[in-house]
HTML snippet that shows the backbone in 3Dmol.js (N, CA, C, O; Angstrom):
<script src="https://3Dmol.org/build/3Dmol-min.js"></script>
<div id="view" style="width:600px;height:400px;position:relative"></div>
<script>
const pdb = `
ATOM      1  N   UNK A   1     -45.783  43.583 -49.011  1.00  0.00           N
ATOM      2  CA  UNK A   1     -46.625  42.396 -48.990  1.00  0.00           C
ATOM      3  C   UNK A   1     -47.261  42.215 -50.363  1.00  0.00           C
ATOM      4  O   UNK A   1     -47.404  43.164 -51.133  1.00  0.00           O
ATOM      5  N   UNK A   2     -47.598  41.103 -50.618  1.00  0.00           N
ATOM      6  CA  UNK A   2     -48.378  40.441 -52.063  1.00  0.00           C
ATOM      7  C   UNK A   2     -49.575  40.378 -51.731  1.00  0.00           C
ATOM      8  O   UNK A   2     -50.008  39.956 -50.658  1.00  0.00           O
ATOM      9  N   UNK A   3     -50.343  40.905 -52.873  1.00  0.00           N
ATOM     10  CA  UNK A   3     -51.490  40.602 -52.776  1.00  0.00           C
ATOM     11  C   UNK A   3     -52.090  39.374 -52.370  1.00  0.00           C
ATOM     12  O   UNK A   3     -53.111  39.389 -51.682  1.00  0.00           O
ATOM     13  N   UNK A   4     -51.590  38.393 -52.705  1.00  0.00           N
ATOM     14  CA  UNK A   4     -51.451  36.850 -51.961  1.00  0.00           C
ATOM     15  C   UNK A   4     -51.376  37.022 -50.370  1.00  0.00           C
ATOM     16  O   UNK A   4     -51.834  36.062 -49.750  1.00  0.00           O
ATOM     17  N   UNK A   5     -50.955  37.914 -49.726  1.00  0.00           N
ATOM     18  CA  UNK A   5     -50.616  38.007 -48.906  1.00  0.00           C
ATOM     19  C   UNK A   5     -52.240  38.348 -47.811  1.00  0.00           C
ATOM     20  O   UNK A   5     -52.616  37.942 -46.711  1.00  0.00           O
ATOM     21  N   UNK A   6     -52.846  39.341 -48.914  1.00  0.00           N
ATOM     22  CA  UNK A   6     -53.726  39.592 -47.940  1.00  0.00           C
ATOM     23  C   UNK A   6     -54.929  38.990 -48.166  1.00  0.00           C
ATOM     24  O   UNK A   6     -55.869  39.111 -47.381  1.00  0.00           O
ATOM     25  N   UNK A   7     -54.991  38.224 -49.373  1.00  0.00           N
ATOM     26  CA  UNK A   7     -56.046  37.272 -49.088  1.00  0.00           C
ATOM     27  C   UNK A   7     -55.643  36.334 -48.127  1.00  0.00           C
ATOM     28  O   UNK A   7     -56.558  35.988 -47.379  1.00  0.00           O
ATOM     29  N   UNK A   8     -54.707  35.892 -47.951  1.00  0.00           N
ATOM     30  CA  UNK A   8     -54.570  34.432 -46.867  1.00  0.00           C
ATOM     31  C   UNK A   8     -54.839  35.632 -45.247  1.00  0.00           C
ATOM     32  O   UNK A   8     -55.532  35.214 -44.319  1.00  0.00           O
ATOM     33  N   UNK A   9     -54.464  36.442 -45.212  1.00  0.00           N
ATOM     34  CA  UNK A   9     -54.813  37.028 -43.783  1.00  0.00           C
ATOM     35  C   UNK A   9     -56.291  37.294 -43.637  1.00  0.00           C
ATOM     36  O   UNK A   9     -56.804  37.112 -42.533  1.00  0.00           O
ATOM     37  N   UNK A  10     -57.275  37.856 -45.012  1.00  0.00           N
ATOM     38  CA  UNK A  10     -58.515  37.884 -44.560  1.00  0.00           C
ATOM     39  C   UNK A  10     -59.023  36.527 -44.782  1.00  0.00           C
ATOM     40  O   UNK A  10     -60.253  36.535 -44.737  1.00  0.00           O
ATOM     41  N   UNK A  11     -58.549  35.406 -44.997  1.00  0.00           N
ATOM     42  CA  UNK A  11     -59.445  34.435 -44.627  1.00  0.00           C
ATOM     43  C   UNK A  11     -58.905  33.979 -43.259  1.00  0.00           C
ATOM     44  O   UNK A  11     -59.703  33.783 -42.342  1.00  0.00           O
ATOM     45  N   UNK A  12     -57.723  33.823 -43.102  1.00  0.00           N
ATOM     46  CA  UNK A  12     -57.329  33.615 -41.370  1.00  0.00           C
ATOM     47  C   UNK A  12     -58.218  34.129 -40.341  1.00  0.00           C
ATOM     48  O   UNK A  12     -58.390  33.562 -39.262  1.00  0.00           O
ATOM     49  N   UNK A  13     -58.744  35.140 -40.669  1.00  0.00           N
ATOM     50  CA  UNK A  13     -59.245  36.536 -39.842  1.00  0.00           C
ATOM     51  C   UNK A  13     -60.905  35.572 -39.669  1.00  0.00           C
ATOM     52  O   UNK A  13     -61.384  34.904 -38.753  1.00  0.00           O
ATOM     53  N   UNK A  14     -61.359  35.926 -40.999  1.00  0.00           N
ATOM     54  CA  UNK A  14     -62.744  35.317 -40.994  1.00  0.00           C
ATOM     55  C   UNK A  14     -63.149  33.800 -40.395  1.00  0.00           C
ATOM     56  O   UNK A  14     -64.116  33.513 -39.689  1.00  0.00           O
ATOM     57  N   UNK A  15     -62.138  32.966 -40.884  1.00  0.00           N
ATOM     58  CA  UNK A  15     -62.213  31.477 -40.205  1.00  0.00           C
ATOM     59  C   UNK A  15     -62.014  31.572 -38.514  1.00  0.00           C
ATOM     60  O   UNK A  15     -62.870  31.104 -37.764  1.00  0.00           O
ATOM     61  N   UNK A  16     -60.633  32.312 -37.946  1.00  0.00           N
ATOM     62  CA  UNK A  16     -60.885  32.205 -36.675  1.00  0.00           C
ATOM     63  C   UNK A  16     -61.793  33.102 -36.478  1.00  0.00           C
ATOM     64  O   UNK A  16     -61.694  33.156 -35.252  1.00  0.00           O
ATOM     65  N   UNK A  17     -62.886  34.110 -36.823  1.00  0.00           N
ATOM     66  CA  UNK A  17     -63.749  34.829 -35.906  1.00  0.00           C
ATOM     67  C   UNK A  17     -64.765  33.264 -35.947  1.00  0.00           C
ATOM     68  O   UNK A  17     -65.035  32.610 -34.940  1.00  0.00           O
ATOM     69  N   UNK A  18     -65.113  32.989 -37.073  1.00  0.00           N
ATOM     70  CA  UNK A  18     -65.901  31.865 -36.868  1.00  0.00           C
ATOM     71  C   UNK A  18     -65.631  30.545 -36.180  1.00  0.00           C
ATOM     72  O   UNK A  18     -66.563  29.750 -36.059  1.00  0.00           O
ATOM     73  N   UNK A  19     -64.641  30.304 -35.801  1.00  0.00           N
ATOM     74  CA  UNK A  19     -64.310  29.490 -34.757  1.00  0.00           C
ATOM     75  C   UNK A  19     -64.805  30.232 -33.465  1.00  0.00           C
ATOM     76  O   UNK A  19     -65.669  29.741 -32.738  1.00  0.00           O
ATOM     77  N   UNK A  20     -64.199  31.463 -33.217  1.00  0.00           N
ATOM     78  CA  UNK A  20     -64.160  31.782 -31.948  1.00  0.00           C
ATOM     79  C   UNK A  20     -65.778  31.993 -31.554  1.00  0.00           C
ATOM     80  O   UNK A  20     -66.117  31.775 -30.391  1.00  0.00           O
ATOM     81  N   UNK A  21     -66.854  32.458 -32.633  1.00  0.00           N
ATOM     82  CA  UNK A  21     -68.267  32.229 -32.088  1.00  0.00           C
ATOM     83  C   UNK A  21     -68.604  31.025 -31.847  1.00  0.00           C
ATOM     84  O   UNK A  21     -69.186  30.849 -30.776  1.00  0.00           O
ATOM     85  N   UNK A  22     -68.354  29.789 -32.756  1.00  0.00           N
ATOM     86  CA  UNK A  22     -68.558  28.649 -32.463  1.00  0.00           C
ATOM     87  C   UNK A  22     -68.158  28.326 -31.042  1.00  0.00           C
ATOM     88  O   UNK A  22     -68.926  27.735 -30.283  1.00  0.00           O
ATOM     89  N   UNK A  23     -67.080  28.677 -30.729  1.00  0.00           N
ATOM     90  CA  UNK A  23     -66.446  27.926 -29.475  1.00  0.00           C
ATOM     91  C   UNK A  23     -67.169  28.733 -28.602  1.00  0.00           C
ATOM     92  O   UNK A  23     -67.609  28.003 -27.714  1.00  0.00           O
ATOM     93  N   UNK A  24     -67.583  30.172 -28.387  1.00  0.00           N
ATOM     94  CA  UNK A  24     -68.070  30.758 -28.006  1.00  0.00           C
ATOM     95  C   UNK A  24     -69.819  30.535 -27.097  1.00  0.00           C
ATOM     96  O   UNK A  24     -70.182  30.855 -25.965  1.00  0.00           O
ATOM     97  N   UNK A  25     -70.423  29.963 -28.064  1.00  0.00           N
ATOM     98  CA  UNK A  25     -71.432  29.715 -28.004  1.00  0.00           C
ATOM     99  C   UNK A  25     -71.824  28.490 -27.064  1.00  0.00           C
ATOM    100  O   UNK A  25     -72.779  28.360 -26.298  1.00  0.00           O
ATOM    101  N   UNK A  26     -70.588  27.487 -27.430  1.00  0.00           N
ATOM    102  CA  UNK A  26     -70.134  26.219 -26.912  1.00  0.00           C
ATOM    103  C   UNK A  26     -70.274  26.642 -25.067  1.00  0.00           C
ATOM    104  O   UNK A  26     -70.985  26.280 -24.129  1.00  0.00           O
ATOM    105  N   UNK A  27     -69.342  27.429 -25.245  1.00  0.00           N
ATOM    106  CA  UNK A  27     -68.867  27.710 -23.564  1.00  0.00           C
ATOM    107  C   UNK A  27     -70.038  28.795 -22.719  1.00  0.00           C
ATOM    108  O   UNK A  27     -70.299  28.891 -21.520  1.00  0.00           O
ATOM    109  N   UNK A  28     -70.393  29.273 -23.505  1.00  0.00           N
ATOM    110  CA  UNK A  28     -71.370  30.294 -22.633  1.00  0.00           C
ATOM    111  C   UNK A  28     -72.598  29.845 -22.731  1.00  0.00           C
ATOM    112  O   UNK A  28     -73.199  29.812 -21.657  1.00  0.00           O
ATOM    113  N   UNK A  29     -73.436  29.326 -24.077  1.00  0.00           N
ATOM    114  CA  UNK A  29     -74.553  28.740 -24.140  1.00  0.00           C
ATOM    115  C   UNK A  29     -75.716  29.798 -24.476  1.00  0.00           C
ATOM    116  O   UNK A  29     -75.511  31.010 -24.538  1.00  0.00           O
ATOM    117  N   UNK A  30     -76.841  29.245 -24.665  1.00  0.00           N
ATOM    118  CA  UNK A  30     -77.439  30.296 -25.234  1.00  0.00           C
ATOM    119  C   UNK A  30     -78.055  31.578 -23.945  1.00  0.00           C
ATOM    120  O   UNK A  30     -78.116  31.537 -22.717  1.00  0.00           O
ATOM    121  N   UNK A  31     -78.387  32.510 -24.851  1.00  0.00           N
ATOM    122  CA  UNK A  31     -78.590  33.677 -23.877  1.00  0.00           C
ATOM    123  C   UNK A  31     -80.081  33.482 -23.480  1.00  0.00           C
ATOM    124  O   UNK A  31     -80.876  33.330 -24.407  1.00  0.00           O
ATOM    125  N   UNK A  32     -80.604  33.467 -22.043  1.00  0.00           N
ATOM    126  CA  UNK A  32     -81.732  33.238 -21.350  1.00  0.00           C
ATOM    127  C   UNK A  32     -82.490  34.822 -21.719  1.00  0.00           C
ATOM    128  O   UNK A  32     -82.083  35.855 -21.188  1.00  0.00           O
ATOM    129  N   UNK A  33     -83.391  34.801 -22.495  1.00  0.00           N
ATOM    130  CA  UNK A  33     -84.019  36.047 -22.533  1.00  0.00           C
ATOM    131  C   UNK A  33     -85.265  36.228 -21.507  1.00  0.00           C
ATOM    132  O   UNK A  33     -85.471  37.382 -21.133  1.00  0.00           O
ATOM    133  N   UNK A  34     -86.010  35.332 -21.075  1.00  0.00           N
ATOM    134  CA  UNK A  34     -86.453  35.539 -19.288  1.00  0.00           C
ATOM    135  C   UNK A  34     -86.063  35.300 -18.073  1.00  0.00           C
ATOM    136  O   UNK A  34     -86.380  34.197 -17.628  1.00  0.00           O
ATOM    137  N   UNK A  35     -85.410  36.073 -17.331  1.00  0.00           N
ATOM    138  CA  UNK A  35     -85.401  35.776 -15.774  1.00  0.00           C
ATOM    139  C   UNK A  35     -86.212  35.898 -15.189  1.00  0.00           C
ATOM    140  O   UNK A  35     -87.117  36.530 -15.735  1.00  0.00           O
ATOM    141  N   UNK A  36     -86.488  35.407 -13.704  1.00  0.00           N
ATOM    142  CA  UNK A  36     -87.103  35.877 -12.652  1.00  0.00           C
ATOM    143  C   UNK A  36     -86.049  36.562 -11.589  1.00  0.00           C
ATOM    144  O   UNK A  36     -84.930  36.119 -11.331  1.00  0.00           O
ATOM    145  N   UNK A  37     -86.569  37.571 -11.112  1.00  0.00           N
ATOM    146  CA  UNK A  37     -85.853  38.578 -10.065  1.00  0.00           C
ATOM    147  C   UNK A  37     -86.505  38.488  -9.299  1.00  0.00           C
ATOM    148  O   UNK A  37     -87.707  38.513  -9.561  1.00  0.00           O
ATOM    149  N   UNK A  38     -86.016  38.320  -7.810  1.00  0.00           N
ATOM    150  CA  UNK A  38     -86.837  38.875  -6.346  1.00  0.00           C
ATOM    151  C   UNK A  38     -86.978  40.498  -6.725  1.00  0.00           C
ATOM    152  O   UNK A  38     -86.210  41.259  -7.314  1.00  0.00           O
ATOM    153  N   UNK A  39     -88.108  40.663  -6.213  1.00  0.00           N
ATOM    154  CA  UNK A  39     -88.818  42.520  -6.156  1.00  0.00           C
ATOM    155  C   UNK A  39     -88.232  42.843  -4.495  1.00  0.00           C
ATOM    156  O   UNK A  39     -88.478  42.225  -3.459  1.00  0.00           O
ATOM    157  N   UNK A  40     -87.644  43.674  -4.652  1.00  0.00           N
ATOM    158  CA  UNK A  40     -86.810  44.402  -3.209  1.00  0.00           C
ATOM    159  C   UNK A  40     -87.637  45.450  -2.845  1.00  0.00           C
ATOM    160  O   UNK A  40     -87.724  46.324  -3.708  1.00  0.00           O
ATOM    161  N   UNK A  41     -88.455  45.681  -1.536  1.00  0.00           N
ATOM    162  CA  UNK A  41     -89.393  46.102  -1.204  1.00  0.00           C
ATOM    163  C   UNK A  41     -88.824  47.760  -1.289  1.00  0.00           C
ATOM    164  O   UNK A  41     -87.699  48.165  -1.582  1.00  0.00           O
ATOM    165  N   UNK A  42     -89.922  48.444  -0.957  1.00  0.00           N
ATOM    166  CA  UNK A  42     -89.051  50.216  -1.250  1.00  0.00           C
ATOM    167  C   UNK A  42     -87.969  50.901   0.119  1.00  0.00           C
ATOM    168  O   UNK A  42     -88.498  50.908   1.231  1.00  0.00           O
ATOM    169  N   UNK A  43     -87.105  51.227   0.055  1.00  0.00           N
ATOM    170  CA  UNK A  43     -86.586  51.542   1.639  1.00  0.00           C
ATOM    171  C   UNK A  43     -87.379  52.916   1.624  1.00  0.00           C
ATOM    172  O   UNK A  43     -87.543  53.629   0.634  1.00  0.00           O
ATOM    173  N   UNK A  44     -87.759  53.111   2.686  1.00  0.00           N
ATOM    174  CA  UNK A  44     -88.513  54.185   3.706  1.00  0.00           C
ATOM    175  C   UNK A  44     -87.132  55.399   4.055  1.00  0.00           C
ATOM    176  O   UNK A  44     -85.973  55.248   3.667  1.00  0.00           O
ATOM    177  N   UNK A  45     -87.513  56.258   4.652  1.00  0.00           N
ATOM    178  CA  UNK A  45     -86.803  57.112   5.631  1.00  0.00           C
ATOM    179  C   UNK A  45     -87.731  57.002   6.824  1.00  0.00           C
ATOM    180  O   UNK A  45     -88.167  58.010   7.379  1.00  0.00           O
ATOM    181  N   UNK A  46     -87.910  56.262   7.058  1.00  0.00           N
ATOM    182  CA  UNK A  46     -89.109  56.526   8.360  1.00  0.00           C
ATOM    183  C   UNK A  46     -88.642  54.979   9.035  1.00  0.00           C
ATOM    184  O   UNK A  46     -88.665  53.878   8.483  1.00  0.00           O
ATOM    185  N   UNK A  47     -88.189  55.367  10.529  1.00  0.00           N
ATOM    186  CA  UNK A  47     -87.498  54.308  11.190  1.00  0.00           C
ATOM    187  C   UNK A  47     -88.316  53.872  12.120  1.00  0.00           C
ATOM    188  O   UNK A  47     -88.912  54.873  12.516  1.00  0.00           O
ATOM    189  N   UNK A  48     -88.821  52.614  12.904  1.00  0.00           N
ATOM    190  CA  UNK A  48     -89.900  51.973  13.822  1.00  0.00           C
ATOM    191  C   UNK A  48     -89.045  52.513  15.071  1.00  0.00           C
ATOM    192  O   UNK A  48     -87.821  52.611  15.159  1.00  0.00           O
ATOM    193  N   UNK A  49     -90.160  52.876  16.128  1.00  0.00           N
ATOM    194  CA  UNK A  49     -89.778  52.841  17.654  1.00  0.00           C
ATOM    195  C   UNK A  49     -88.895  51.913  18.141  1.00  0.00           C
ATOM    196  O   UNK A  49     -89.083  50.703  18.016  1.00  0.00           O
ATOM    197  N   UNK A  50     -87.955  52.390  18.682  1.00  0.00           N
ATOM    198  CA  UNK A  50     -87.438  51.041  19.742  1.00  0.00           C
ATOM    199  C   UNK A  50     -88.004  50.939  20.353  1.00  0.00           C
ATOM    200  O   UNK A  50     -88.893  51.694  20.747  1.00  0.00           O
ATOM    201  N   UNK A  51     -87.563  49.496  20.820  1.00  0.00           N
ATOM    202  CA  UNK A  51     -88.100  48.699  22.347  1.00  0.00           C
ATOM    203  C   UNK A  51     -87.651  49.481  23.562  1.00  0.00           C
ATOM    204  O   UNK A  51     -86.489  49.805  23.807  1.00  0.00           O
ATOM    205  N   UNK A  52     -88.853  49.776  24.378  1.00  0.00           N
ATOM    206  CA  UNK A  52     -88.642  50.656  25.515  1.00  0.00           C
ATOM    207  C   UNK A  52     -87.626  49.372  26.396  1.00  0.00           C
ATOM    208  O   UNK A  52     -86.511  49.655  26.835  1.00  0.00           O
ATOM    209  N   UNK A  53     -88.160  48.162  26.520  1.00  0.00           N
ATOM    210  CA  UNK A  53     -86.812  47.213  26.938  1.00  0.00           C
ATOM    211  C   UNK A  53     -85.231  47.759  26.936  1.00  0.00           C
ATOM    212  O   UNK A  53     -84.710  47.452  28.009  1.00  0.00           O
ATOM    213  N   UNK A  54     -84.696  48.176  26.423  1.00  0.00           N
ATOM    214  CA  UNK A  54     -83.344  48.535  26.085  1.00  0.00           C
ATOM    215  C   UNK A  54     -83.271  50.134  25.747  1.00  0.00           C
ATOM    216  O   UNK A  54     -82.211  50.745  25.880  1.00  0.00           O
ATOM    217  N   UNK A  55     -84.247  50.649  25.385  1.00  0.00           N
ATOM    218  CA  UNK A  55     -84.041  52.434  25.577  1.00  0.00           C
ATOM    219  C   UNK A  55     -85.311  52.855  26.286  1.00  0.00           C
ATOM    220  O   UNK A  55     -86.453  53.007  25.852  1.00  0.00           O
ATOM    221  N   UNK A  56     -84.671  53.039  27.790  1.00  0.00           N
ATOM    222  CA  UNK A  56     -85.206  54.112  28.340  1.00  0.00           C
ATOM    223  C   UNK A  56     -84.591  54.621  28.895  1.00  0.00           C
ATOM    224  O   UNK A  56     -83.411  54.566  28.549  1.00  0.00           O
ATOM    225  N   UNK A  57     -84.937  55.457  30.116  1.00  0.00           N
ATOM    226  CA  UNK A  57     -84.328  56.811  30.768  1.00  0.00           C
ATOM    227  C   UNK A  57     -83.737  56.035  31.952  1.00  0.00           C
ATOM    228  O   UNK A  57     -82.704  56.451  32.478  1.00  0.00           O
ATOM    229  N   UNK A  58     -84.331  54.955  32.382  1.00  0.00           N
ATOM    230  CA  UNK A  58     -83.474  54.061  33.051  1.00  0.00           C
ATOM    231  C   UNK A  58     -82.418  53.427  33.032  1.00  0.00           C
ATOM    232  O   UNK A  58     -81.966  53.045  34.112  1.00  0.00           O
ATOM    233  N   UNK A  59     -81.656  53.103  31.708  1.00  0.00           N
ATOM    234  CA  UNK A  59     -80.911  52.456  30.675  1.00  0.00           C
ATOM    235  C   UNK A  59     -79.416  52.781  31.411  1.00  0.00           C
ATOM    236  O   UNK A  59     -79.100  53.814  32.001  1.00  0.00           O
ATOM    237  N   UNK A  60     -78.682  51.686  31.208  1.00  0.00           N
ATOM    238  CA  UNK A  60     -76.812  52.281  31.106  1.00  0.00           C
ATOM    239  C   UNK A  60     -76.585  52.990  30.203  1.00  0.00           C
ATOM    240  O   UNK A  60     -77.029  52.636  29.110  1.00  0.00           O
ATOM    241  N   UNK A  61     -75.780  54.315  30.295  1.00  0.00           N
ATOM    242  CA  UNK A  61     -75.151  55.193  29.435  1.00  0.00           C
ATOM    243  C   UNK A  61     -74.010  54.641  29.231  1.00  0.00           C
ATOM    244  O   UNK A  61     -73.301  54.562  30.234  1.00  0.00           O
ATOM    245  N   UNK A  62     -73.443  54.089  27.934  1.00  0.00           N
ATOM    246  CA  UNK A  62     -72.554  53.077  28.227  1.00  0.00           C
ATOM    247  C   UNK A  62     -71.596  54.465  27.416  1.00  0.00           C
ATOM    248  O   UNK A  62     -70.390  54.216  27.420  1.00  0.00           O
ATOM    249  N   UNK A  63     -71.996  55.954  26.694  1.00  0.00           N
ATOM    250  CA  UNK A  63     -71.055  56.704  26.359  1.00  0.00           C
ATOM    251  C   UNK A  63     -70.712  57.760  28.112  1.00  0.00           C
ATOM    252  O   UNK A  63     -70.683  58.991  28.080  1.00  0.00           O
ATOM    253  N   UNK A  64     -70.573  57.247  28.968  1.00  0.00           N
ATOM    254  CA  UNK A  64     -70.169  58.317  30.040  1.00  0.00           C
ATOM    255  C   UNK A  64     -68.980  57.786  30.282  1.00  0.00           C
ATOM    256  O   UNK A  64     -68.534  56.753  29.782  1.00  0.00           O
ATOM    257  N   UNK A  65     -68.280  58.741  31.324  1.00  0.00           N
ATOM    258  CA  UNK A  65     -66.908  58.138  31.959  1.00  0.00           C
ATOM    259  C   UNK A  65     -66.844  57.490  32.370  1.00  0.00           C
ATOM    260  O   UNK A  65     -68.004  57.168  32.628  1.00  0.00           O
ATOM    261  N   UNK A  66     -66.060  56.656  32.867  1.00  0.00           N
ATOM    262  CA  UNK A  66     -66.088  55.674  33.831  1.00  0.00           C
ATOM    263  C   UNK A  66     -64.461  55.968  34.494  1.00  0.00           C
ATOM    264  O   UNK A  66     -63.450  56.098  33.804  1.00  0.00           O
ATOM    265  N   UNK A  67     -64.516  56.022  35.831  1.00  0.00           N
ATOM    266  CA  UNK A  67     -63.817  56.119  36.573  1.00  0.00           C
ATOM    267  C   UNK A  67     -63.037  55.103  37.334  1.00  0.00           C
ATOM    268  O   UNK A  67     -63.507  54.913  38.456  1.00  0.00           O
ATOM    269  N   UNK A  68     -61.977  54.393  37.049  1.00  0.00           N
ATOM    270  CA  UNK A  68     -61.798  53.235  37.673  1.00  0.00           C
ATOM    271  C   UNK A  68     -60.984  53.527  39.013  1.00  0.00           C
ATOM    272  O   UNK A  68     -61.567  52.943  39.926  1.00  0.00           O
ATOM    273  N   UNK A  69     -60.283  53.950  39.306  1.00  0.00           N
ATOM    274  CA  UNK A  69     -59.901  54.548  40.888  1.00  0.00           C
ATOM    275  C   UNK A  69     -59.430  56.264  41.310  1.00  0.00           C
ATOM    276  O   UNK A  69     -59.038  57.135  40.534  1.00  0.00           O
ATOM    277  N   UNK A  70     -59.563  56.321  42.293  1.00  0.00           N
ATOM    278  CA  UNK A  70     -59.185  58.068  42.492  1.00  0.00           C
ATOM    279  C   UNK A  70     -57.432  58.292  42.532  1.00  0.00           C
ATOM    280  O   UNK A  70     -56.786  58.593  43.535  1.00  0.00           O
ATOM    281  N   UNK A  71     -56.975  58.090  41.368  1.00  0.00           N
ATOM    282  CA  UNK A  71     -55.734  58.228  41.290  1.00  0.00           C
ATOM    283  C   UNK A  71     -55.609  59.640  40.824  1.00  0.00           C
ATOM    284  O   UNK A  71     -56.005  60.031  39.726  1.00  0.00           O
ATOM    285  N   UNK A  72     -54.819  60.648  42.063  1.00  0.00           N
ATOM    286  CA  UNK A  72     -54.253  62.024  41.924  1.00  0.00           C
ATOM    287  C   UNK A  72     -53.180  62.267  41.432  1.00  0.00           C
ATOM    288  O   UNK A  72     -52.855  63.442  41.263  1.00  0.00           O
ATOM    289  N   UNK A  73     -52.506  61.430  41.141  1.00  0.00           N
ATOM    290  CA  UNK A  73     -51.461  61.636  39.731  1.00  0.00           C
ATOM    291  C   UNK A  73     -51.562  62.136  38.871  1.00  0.00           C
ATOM    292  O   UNK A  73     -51.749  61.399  37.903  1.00  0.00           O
ATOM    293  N   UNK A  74     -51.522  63.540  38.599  1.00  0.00           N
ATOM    294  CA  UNK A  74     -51.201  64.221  37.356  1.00  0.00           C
ATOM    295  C   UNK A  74     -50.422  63.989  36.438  1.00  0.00           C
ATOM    296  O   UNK A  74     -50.564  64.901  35.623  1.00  0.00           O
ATOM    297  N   UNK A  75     -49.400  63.031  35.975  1.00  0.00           N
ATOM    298  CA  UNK A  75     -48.519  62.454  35.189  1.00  0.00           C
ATOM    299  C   UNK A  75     -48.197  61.343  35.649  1.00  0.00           C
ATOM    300  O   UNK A  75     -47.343  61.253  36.531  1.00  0.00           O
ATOM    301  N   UNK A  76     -48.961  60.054  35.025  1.00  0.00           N
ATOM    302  CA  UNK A  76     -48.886  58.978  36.062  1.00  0.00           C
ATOM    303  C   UNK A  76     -47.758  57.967  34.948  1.00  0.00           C
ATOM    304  O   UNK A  76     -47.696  56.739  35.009  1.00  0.00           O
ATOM    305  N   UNK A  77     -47.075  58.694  34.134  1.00  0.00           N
ATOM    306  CA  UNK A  77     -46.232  57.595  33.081  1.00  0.00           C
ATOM    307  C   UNK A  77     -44.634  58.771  33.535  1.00  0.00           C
ATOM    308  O   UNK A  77     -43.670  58.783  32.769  1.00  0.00           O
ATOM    309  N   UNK A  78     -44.644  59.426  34.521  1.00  0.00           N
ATOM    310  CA  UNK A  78     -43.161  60.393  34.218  1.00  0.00           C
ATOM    311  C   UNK A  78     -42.315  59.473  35.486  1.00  0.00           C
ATOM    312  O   UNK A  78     -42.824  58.541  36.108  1.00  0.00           O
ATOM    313  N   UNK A  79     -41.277  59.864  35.626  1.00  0.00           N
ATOM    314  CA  UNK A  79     -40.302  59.023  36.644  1.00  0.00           C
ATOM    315  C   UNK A  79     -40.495  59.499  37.785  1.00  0.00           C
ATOM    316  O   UNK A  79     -40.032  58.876  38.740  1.00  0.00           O
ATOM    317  N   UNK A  80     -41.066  60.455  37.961  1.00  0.00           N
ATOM    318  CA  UNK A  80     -41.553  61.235  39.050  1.00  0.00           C
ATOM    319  C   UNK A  80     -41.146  62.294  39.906  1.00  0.00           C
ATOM    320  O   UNK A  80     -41.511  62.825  40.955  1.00  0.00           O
ATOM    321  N   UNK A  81     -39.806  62.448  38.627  1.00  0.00           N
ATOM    322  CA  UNK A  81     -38.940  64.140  38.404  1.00  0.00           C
ATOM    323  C   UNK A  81     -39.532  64.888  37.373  1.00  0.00           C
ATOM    324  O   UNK A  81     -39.114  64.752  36.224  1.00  0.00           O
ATOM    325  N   UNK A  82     -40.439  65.653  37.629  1.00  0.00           N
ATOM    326  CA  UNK A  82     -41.213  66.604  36.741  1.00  0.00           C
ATOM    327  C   UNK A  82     -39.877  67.277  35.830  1.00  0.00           C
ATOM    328  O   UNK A  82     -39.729  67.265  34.608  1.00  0.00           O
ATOM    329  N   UNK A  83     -39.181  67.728  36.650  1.00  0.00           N
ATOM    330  CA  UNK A  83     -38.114  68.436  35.960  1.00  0.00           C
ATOM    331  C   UNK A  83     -36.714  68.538  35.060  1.00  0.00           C
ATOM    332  O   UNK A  83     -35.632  68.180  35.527  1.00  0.00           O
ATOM    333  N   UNK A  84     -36.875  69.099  33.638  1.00  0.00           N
ATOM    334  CA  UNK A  84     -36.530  68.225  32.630  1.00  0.00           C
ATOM    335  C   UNK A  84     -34.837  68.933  32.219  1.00  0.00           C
ATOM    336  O   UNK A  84     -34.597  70.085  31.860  1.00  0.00           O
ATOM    337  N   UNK A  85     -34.004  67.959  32.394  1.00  0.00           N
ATOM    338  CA  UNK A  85     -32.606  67.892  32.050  1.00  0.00           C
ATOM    339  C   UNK A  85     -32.344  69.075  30.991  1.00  0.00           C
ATOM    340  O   UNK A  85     -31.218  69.248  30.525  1.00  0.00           O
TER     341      UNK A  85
END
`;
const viewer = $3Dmol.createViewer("view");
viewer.addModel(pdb, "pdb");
viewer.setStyle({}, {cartoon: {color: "spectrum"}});
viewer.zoomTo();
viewer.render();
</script>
């Protein structure tokens, strides 16, 4: 390369950085140096009582069994030849 060469690349260089702030500035706009933020209150480890309404000792246990008929079928998906070929 010629010395010619690298002056025309550092002014290429310098003109588009200065375009690209210009355009830059254009599209983003200036930088807001005050916001306002909502303040997010502190989280606790300390959880409120439930409503005795919906937990008490009276309540549905909705984790128990539930039994839908007295079916004595011990293998209720086999053909009903236990005994295997």
């Amino acid at each position: 390369m010629k010395p010619k060469d690298f002056a025309i690349i550092a002014v290429s260089i310098f003109v588009g950085g200065a375009i690209s702030i210009f355009v830059g500035k254009l599209v983003f706009g200036k930088s807001i140096s005050h916001q306002s933020v909502e303040i997010v209150p502190r989280i606790s480890s300390s959880l409120p009582i439930p409503d005795n309404r919906y937990f008490n000792t009276s309540s549905i246990d909705a984790t128990q069994f539930i039994n839908i008929s007295n079916n004595q079928n011990s293998a209720p998906f086999s053909s009903g030849n236990n005994s295997r070929p």
